[in-house]
PASE-129893 format. One record per residue (C-alpha): residue in three letters; x, y, z. Coordinates in Angstrom, 3 decimals. Layout:
BEGIN
ala, X, Y, Z
...
END
This chain:
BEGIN
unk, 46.588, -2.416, -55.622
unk, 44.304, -0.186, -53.531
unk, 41.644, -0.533, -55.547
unk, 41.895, -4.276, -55.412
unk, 42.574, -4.239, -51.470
unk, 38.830, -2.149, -51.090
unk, 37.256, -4.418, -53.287
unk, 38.677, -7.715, -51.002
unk, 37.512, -5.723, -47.529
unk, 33.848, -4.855, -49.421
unk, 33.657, -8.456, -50.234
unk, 34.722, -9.564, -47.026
unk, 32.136, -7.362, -45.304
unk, 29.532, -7.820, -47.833
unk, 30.191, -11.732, -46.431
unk, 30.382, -11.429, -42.797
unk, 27.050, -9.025, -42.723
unk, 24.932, -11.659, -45.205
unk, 25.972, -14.200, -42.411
unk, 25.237, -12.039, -39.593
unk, 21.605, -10.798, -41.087
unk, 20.687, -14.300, -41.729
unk, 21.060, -15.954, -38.751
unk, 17.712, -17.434, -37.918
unk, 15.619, -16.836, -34.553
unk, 13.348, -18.966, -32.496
unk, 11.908, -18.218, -29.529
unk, 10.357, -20.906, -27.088
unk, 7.714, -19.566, -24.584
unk, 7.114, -22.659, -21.799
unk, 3.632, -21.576, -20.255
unk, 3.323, -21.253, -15.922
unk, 7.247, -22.339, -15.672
unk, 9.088, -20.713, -13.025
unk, 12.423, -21.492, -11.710
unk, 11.587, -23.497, -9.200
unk, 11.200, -26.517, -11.843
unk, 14.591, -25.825, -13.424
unk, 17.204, -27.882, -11.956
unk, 19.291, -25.210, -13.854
unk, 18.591, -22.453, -11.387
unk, 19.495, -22.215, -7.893
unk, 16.267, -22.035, -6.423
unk, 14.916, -25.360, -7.997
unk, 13.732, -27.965, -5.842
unk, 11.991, -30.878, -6.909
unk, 12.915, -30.297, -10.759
unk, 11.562, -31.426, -13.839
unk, 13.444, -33.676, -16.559
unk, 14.489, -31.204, -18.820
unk, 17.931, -32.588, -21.212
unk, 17.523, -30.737, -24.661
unk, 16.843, -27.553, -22.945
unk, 19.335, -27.838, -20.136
unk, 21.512, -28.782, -23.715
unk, 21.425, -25.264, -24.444
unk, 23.590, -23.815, -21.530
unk, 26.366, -24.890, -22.891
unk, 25.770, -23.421, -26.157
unk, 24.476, -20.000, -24.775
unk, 24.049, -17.388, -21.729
unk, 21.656, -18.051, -18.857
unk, 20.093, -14.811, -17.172
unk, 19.545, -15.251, -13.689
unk, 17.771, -11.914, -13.052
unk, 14.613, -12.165, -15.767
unk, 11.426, -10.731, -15.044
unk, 8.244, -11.155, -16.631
unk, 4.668, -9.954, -16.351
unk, 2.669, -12.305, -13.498
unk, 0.226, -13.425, -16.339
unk, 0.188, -14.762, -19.999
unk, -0.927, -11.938, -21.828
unk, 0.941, -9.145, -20.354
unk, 4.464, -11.073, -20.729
unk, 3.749, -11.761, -24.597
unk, 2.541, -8.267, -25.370
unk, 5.784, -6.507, -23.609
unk, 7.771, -9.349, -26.250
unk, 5.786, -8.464, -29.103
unk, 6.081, -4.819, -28.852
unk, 9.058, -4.143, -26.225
unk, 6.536, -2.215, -23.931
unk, 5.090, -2.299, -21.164
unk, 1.680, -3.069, -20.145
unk, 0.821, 0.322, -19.257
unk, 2.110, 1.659, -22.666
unk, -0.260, -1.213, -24.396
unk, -3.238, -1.851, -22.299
unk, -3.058, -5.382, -21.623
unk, -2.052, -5.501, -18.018
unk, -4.149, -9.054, -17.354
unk, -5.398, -12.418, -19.554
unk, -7.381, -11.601, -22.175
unk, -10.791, -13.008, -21.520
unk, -13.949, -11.308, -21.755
unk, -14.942, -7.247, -20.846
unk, -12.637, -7.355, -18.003
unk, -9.504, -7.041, -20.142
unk, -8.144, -5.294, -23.301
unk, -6.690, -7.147, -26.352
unk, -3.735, -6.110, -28.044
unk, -3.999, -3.082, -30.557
unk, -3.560, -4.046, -33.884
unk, -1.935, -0.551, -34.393
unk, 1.010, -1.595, -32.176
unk, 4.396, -2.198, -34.093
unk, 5.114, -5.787, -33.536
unk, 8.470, -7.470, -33.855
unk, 7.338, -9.809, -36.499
unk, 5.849, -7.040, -38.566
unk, 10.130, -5.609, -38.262
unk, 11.617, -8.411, -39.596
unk, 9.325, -9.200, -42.361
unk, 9.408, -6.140, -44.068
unk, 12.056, -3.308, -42.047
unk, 15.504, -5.818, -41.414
unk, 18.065, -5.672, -43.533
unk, 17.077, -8.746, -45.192
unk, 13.305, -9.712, -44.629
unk, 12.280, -12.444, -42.381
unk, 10.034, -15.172, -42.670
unk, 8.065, -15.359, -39.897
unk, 6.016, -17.904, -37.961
unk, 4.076, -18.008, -34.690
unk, 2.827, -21.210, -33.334
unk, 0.990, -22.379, -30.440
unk, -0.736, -19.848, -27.723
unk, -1.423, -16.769, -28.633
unk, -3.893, -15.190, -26.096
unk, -3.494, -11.411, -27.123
unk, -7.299, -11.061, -28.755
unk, -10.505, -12.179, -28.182
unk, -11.154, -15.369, -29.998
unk, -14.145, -14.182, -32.829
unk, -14.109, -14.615, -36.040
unk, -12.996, -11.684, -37.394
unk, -9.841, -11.635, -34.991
unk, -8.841, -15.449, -35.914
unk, -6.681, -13.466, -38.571
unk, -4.640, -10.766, -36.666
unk, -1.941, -12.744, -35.919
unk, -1.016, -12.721, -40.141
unk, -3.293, -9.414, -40.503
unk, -1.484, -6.847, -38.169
unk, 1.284, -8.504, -36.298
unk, 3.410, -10.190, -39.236
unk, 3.271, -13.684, -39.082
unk, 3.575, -15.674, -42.518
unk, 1.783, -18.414, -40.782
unk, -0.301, -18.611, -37.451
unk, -1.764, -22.160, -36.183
unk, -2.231, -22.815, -32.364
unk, -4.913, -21.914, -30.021
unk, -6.460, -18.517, -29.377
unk, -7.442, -19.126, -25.872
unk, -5.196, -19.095, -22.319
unk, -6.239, -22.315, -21.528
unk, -6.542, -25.206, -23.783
unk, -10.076, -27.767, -22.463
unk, -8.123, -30.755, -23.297
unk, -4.281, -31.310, -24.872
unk, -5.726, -34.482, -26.980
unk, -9.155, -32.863, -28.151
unk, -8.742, -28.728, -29.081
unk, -9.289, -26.479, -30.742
unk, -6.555, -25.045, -33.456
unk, -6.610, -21.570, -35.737
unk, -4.631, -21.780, -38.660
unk, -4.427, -18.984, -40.689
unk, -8.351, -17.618, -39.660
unk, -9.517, -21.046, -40.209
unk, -10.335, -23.269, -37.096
unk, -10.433, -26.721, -36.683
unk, -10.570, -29.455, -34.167
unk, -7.644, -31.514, -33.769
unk, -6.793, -34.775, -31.933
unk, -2.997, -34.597, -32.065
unk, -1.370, -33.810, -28.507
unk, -0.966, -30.367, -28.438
unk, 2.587, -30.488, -27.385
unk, 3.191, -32.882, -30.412
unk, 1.175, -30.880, -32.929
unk, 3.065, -27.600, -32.085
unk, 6.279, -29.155, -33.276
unk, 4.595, -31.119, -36.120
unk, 3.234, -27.783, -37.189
unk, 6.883, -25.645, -36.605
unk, 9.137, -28.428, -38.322
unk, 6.365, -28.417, -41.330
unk, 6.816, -24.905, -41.705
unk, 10.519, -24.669, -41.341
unk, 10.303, -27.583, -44.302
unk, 8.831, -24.806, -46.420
unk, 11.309, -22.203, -45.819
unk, 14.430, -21.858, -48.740
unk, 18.092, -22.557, -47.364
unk, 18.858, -18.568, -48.240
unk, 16.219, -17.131, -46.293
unk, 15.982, -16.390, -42.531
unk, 13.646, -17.119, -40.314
unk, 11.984, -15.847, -37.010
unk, 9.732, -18.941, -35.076
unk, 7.824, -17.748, -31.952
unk, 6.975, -21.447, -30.509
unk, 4.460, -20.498, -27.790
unk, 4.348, -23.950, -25.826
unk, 0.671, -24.506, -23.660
unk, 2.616, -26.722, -21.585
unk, 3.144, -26.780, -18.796
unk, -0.164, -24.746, -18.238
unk, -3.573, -26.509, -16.805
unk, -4.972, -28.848, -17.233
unk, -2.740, -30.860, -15.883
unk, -3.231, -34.411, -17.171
unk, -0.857, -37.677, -18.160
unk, 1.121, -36.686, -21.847
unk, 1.823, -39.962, -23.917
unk, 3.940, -42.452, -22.334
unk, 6.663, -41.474, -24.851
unk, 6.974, -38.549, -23.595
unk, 7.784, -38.592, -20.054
unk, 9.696, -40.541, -17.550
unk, 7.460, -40.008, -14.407
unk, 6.611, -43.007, -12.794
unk, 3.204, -44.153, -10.897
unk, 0.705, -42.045, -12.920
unk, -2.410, -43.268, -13.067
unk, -4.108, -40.237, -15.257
unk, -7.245, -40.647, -12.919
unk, -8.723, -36.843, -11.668
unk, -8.194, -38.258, -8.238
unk, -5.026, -38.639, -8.568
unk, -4.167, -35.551, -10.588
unk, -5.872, -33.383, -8.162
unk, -3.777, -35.194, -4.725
unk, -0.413, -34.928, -7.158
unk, -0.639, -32.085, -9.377
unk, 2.686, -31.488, -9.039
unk, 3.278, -35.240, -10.652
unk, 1.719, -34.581, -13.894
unk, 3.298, -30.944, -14.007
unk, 7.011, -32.522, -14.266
unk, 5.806, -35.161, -16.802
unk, 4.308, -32.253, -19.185
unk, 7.522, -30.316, -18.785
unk, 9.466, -33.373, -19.645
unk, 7.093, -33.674, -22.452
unk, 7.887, -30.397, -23.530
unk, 11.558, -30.645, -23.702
unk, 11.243, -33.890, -25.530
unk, 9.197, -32.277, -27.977
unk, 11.524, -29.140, -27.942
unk, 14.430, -32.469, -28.748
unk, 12.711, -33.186, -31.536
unk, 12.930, -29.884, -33.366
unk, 16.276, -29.579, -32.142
unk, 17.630, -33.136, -33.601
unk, 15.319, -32.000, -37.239
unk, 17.257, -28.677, -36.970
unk, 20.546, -30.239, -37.519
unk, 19.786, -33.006, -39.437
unk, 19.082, -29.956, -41.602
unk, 22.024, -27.850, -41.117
unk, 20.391, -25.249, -39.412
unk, 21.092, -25.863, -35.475
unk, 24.815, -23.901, -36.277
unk, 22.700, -21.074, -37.898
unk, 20.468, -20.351, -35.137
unk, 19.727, -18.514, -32.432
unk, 17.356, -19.830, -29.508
unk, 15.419, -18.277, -26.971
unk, 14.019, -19.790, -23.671
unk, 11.672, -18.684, -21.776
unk, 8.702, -18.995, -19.178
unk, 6.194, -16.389, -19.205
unk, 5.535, -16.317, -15.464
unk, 5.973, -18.012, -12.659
unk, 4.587, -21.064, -11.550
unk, 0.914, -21.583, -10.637
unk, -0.260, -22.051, -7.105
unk, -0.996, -25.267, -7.466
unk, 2.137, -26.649, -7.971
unk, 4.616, -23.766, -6.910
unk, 7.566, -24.704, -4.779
unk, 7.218, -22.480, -2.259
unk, 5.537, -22.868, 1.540
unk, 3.583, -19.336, 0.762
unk, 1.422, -19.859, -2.439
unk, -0.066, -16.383, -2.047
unk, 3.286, -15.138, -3.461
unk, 2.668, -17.097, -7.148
unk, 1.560, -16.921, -10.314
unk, -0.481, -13.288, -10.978
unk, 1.293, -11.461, -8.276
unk, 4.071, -8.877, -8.104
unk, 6.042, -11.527, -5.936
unk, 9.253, -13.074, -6.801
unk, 7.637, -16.415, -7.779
unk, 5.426, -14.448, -9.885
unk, 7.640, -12.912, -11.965
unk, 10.893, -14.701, -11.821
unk, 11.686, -16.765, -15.041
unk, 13.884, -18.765, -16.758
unk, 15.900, -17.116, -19.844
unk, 18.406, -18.715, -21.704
unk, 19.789, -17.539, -24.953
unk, 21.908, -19.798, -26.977
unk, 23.264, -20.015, -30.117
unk, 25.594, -18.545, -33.106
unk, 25.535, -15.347, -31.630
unk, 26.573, -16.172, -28.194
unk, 30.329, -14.925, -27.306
unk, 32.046, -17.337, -24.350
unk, 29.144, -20.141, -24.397
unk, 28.556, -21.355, -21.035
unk, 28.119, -18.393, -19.362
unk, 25.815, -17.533, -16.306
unk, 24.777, -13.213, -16.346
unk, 23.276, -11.995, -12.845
unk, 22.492, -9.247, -14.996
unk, 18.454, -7.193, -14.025
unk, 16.366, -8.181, -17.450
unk, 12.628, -7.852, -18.742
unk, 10.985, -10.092, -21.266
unk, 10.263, -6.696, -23.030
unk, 13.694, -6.791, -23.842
unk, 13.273, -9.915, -26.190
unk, 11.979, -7.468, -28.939
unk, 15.162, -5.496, -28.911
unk, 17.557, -8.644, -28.874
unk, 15.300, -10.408, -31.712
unk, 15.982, -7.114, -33.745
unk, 19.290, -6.851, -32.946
unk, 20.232, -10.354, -33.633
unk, 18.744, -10.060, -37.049
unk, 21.373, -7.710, -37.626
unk, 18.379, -5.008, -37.808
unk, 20.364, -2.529, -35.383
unk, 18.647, 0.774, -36.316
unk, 15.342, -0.945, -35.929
unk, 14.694, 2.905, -33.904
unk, 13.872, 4.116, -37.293
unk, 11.146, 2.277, -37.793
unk, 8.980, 3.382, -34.647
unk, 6.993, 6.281, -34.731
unk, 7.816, 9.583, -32.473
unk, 5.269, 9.607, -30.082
unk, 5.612, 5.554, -29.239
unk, 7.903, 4.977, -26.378
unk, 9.734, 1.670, -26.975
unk, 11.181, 0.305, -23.409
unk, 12.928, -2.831, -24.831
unk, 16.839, -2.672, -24.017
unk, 19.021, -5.274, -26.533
unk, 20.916, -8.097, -24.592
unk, 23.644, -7.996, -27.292
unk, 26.028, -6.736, -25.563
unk, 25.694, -9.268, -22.705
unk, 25.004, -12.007, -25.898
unk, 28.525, -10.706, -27.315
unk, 29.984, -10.530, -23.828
unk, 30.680, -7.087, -24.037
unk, 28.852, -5.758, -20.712
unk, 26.479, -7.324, -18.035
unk, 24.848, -4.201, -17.276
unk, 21.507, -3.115, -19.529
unk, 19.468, -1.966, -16.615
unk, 19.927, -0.443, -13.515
unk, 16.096, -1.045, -12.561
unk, 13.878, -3.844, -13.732
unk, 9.934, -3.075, -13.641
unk, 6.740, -5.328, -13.860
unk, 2.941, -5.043, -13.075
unk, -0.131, -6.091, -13.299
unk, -3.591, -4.615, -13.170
unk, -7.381, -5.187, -14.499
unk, -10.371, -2.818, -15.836
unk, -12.528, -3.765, -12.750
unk, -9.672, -3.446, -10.046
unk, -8.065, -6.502, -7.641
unk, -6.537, -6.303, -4.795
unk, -3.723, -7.565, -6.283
unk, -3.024, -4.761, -9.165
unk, 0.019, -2.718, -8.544
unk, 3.606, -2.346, -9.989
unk, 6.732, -3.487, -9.154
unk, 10.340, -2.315, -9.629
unk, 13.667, -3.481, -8.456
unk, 17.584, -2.768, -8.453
unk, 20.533, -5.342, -7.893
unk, 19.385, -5.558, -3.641
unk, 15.793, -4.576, -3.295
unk, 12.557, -4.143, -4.410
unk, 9.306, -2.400, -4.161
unk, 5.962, -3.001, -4.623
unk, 3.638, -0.404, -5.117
unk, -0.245, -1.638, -4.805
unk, -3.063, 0.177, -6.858
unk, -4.919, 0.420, -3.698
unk, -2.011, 2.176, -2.088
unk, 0.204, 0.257, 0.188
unk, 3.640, -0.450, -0.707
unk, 5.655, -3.086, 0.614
unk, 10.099, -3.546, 0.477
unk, 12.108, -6.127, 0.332
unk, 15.661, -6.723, 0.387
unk, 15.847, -9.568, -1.863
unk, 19.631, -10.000, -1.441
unk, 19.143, -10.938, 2.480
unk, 15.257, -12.196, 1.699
unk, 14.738, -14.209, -1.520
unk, 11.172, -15.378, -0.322
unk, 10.101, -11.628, 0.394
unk, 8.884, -13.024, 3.820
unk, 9.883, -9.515, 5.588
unk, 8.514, -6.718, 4.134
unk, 10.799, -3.525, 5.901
unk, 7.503, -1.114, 5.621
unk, 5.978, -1.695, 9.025
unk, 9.725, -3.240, 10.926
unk, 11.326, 0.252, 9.401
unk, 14.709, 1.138, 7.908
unk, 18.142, 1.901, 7.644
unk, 19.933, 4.555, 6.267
unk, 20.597, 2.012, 3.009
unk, 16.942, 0.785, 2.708
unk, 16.295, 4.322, 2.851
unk, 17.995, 5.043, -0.039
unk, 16.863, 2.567, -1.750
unk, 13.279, 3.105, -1.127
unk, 13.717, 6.671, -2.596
unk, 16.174, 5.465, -5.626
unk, 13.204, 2.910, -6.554
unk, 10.426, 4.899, -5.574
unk, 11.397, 7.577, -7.686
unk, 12.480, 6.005, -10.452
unk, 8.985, 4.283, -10.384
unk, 7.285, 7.385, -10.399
unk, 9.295, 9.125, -13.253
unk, 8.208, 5.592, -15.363
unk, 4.597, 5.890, -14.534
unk, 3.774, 9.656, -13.891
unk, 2.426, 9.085, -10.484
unk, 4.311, 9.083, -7.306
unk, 3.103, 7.064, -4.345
unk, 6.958, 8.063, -2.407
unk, 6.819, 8.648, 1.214
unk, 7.789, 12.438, 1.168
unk, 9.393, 12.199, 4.907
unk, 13.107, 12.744, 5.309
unk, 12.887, 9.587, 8.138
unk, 16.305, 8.844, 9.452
unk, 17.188, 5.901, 11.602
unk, 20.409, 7.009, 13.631
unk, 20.309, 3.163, 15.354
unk, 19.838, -0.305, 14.464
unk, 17.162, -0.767, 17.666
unk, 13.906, -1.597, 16.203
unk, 12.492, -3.336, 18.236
unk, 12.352, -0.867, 21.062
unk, 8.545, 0.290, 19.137
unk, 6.272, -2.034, 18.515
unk, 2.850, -1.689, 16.289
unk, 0.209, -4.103, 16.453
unk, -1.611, -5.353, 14.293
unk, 0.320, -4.221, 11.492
unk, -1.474, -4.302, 9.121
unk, -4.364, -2.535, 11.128
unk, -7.976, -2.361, 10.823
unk, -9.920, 0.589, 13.105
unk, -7.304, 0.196, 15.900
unk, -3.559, 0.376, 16.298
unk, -1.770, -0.965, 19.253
unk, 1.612, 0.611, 19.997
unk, 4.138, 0.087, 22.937
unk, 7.550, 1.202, 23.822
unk, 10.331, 0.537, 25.732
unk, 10.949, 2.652, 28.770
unk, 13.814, 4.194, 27.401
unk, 11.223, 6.049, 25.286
unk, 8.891, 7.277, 27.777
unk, 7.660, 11.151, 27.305
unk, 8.494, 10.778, 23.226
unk, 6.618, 12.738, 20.729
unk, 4.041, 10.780, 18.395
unk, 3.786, 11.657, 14.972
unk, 1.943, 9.934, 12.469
unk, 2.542, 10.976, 8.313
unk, 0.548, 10.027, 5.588
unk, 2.835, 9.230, 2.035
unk, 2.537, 12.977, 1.514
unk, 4.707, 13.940, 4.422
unk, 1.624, 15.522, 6.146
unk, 1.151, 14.937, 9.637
unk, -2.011, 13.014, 10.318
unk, -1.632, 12.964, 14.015
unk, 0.764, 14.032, 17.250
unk, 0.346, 13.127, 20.654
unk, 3.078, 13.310, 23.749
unk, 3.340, 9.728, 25.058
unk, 2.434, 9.695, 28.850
unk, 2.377, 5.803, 28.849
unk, 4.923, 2.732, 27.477
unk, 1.416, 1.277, 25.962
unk, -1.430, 2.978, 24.175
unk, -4.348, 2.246, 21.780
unk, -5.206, 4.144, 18.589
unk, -8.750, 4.576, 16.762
unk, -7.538, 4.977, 13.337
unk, -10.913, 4.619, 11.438
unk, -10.683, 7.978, 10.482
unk, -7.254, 7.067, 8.449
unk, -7.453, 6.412, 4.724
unk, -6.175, 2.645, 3.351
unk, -2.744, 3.546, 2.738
unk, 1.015, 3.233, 4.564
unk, 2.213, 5.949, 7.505
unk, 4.895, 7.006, 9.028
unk, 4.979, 6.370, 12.714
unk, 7.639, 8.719, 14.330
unk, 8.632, 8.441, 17.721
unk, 10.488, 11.146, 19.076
unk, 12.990, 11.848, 22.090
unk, 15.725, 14.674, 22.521
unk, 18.643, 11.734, 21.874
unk, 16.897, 9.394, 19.289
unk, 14.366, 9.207, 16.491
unk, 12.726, 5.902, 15.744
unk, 10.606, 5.606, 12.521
unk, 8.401, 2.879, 11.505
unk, 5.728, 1.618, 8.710
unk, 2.440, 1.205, 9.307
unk, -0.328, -0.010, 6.667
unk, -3.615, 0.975, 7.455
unk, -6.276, -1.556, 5.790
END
């Protein structure tokens, strides 16, 4: 009888892990689309027609807290190999000497499912790429060193023209005529036509859409009235033609979605959303559109993410929980029932992808306590840095060396940096929780060493101006300060200058200080005010 009984429960689990293991993956990358778009999220605005992916909320988990990288390339390598761009190089678009491509030593998530899982994946990647140079001899990585079964999109970050471009398949390239939106689904549901019913499958659909140029998709596939398709009118209403080829996109995404369960395979799969930054100047919601696409700012990095499918727990749910794209190689892996997937990554490669299974299961909502992002380039921009942020705040950390810190929770538009207006006792601490962690990540610490202190709320009894500053620095006080102490620090905690304040008003010559954030401490026997200054 016991024998019998451990033969049932070995069956039975024999059963439940085949089903498990062989739940199929896709993974839909929308190109430029921030939140802003997504009637979905609570910062949209003027949203974009989007039914079959809106569909999947109710069917999975939406993550309100995803960061990506500010560009293309950086976002897909961190999905590819759960790192970050520091760990792999490509911290910009590839495109030219400026910029590294992706090492084909690098252990890609493809490449895990194919031949480490449990049970071995077939594997697809369709659409953009943009992790190598487009030559000849790298038309073939995708299939050579990364582990798709099939590649066939476009190479480049940008296609010249959605009707008239230029496709890879498999090495081979060809011109094609097809809309590209169209011909990425043609090409995924031709594949998945090819796959047998007793085999998974992992599909990374990498969308161009809604990425420039922006132009008028076929009338089929969009509901936006008035558009003329002329380049006059594109260029007065981008923001016209960016809705319709988001619509266009989710109708197309419809399409594989109604072929998926005419097949039998919608109950059997898992689905992935994503955009891979945030939206492009051009048509960004947002009144400053130096906070956009390819910077560190929230409408940079700030995505949509929605998982949905089979292995969702409680469908219909909404985490707040801090997530990286990274942490789609992890969650792929995991979902493939591939949960030692540790094993197969070498010692001395650091891995930074966290699974969202447990959130997926609805088992926790916590995976990290920090979320981190960056950007930088071979030549240097003034916009290179790194970012980092907990549940309330965040800092940026600039290459050239000013920081600036935001408490998202009061200020979602990170319009008032607390640098130069100064802090509290809890922005303090949070500025040396982030700033530390950031330096343990990176090996470098750019952490104000001070111990500054800010015994009252009056901040406005100091004032420094401009701020940034060039060769000069105003600064006035209040008369309650009169006779206070002057000291300026530098990020080291060494004091750069101290002078007794004989007058409410006084002008600095700072040419002689370095580019870099200070420390401006004025004080008197009751009170100590501190402020930030950023010296340009």
């Amino acid at each position: 009888m016991a024998r019998k009984l451990l033969l049932t429960i070995c069956l039975i689990t024999g059963f439940l892990w085949r089903s498990y293991t062989q739940q199929n993956i896709i993974l839909i990358i929308a190109d430029d689309l921030g939140t802003d778009y997504c009637g979905f999220y609570e910062d949209a605005k003027d949203t974009a027609n989007m039914p079959n992916i809106r569909a999947m909320l109710s069917r999975g988990v939406r993550f309100q807290n995803c960061w990506a990288s500010p560009l293309c390339s950086p976002t897909r390598s961190g999905i590819i190999t759960g790192r970050y761009p520091f760990r792999t190089g490509v911290g910009t678009v590839v495109a030219g000497p400026t910029s590294s491509d992706l090492d084909t030593t690098e252990i890609a998530i493809a490449k895990l499912l194919k031949y480490n899982a449990p049970v071995h994946y077939s594997t697809a990647n369709i659409g953009k790429w943009h992790l190598n140079q487009q030559t000849n001899q790298k038309l073939i990585y995708p299939n050579k060193y990364f582990g798709y079964d099939l590649y066939c999109g476009n190479f480049l970050g940008e296609l010249t023209d959605y009707y008239k471009w230029y496709k890879i398949t498999n090495g081979v390239g060809d011109t094609v005529t097809t809309y590209a939106t169209t011909e990425n689904v043609n090409d995924a549901i031709n594949w998945l036509d090819t796959i047998p019913s007793n085999k998974p499958f992992f599909l990374w659909l990498a969308f161009n859409a809604p990425h420039t140029p922006y132009h008028k998709p076929p009338d089929s596939l969009h509901t936006v009235p008035g558009l003329t398709g002329t380049t006059q009118q594109i260029t007065q209403h981008p923001d016209w033609y960016f809705k319709a080829m988001i619509e266009a996109m989710d109708k197309e995404t419809g399409r594989l979605f109604q072929w998926m369960a005419a097949n039998n395979k919608m109950d059997s799969t898992n689905i992935i959303f994503i955009g891979d930054n945030g939206t492009a100047k051009r048509v960004a919601q947002i009144a400053d559109t130096t906070h956009t696409k390819g910077t560190l700012y929230e409408y940079g990095v700030h995505v949509p993410f929605i998982i949905s499918g089979p292995s969702v727990i409680n469908k219909g749910r909404t985490s707040n929980a801090l997530i990286n794209t990274p942490d789609i190689f992890a969650t792929v892996a995991e979902m493939a029932g591939y949960t030692n997937w540790q094993n197969a990554i070498p010692g001395n490669v650091t891995v930074d992808s966290k699974s969202l299974m447990p959130i997926v299961t609805n088992q926790s909502n916590v995976i990290h306590d920090w979320i981190f992002t960056e950007q930088f380039t071979l030549i240097g921009d003034p916009k290179d840095g790194k970012a980092i942020r907990n549940k309330d705040y965040k800092l940026i950390s600039f290459d050239d060396g000013h920081q600036e810190f935001y408490n998202l929770t009061a200020d979602t538009l990170e319009e008032n940096d607390l640098m130069p207006i100064g802090f509290t006792s809890t922005d303090l601490t949070n500025y040396n929780y982030l700033c530390n962690q950031l330096a343990t990540l990176v090996g470098t610490s750019n952490c104000l060493s001070v111990d500054v202190t800010e015994p009252s709320d009056e901040r406005n009894n100091i004032m420094l101006s401009p701020n940034p500053a060039g060769n000069q620095l105003n600064i006035s006080i209040d008369e309650s300060l009169s006779g206070a102490q002057l000291n300026i620090y530098n990020v080291n905690g060494e004091l750069e200058k101290s002078i007794q304040l004989s007058t409410q008003n006084i002008t600095l010559n700072t040419s002689n200080f370095s580019a870099g954030v200070y420390v401006v401490e004025i004080k008197t026997k009751e009170a100590t005010v501190i402020k930030r200054w950023v010296k340009m």
